[in-house]
C-alpha positions as CSV (number, residue, x, y, z in Angstrom):
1,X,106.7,106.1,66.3
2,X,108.1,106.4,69.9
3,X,107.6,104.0,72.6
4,X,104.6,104.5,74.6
5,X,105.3,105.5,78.3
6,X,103.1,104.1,80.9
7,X,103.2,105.9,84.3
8,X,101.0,107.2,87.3
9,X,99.6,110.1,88.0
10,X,102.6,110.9,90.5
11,X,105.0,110.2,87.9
12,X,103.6,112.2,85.3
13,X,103.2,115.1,88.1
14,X,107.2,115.0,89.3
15,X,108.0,114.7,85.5
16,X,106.5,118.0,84.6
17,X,107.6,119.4,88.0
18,X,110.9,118.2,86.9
19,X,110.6,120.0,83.5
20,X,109.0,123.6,84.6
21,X,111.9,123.6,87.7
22,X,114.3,123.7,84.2
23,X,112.9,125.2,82.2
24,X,111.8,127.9,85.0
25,X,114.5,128.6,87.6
26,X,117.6,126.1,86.2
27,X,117.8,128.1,83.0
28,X,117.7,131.2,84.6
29,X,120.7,130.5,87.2
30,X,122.9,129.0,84.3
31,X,122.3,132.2,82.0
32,X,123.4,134.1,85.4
33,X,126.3,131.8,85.6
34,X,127.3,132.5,82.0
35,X,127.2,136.1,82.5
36,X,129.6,135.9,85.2
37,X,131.8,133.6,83.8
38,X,132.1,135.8,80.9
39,X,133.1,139.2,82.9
40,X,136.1,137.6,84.2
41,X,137.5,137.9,80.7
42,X,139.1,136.0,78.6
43,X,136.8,132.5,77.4
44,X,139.5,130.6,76.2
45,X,141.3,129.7,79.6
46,X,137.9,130.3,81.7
47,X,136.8,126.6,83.4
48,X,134.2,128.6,84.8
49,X,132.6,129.6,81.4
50,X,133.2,126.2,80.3
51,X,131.7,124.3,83.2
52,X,128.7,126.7,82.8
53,X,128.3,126.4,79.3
54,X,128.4,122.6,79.2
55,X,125.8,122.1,82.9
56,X,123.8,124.6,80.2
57,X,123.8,121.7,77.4
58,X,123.4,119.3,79.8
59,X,120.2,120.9,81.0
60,X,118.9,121.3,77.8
61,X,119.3,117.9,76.6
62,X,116.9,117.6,79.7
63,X,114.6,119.8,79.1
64,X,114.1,118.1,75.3
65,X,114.0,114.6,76.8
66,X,111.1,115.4,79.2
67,X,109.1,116.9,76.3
68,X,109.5,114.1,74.0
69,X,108.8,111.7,77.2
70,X,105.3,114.1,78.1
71,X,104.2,113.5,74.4
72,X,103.6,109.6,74.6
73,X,102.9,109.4,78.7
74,X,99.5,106.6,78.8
75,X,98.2,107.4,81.9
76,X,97.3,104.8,84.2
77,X,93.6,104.7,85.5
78,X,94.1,103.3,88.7
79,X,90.4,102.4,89.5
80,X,90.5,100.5,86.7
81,X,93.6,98.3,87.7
82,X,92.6,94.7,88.2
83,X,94.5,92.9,91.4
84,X,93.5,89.3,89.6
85,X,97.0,89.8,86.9
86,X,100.0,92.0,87.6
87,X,99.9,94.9,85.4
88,X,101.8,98.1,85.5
89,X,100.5,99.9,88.6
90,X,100.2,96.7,90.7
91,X,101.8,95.9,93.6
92,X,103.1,92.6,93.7
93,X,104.3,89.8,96.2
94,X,106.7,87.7,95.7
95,X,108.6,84.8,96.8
96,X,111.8,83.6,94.7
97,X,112.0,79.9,95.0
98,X,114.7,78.8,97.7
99,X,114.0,81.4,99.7
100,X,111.8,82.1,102.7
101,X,111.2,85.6,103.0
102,X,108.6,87.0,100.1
103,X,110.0,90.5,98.1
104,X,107.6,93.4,97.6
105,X,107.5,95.2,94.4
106,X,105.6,97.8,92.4
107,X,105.8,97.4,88.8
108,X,106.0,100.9,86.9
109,X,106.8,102.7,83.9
110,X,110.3,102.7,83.0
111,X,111.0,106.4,83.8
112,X,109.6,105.5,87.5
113,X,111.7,102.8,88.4
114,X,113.8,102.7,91.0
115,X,115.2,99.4,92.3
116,X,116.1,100.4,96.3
117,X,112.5,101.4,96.7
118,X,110.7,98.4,95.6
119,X,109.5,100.0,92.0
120,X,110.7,98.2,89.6
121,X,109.9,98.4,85.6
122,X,107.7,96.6,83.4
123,X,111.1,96.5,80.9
124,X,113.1,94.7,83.5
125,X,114.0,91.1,83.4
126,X,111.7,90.4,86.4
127,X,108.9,93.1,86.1
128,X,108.8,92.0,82.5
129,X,108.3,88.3,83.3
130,X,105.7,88.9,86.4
131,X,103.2,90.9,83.8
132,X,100.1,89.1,83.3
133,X,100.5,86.3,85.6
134,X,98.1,85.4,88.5
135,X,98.2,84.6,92.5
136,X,99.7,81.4,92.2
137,X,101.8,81.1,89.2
138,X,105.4,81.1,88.6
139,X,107.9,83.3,86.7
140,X,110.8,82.1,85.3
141,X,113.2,85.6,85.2
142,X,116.1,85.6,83.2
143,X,119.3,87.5,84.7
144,X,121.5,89.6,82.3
145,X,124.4,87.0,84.6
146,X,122.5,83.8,82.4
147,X,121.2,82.5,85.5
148,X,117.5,81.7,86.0
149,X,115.3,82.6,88.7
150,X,111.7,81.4,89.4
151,X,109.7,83.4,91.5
152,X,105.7,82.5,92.5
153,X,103.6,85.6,92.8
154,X,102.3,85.3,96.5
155,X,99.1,88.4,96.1
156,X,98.6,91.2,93.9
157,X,97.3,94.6,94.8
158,X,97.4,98.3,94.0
159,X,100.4,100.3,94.4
């Protein structure tokens, strides 16, 4: 069975933007491309047919990924999130110990993460480690380097 994929409603809504753009208007100017490529004759030394061809695969693959990722999406109820743990939804302050400024992160599904907004997912090293834990208590995050980091969650809230 494949992994269950938690995300909000946002995510699921730019995911299956994402897909109908594809499978909608992307398709359509690759087959247009193709057809071009093709009347400038021969295939065999045409980069353009090739280049074409292969952005068509790679679009494809896509297209297959985001319909096998729609299939397992749990959506999260976000009147239902509780700000007393960090869950996936919350939004989470932290403050990593030797250091005096707190970090701000929302943990998310893996397919909504991204690091240089603040959205981290509940797979990584630290989002992993800060699930389930309180106001108050400490996590002690793991770095793919070997080092460890301890960070105390400063407040919980909603994304």
């Amino acid at each position: 069975m494949a992994k269950e994929i938690v995300m909000s409603a946002a995510g699921l809504k730019a995911l299956q933007e994402e897909l109908e753009y594809l499978k909608t208007v992307r398709r359509k100017e690759l087959a247009e491309e193709i057809k071009e490529a093709r009347s400038h004759g021969d295939l065999s030394e045409n980069s353009e047919y090739d280049e074409a061809k292969n952005t068509q695969g790679l679009v494809e693959n896509r297209i297959s990924e985001l319909e096998q990722m729609l299939k397992h999406v749990r959506l999260i109820d976000e009147s239902e999130l509780s700000t007393d743990t960090v869950s996936v939804g919350s939004h989470v302050v932290v403050l990593e110990e030797g250091e005096d400024d707190p970090e701000e992160y929302d943990i998310v599904g893996r397919t909504e993460a991204d690091p240089f907004k603040g959205k981290i997912s509940d797979e990584s090293p630290v989002g992993a480690a800060l699930l389930g834990k309180r106001a108050g208590d400490t996590a002690e995050v793991q770095l793919p380097t070997g080092a460890t980091v301890l960070y105390t969650v400063v407040k919980i809230g909603r994304d």
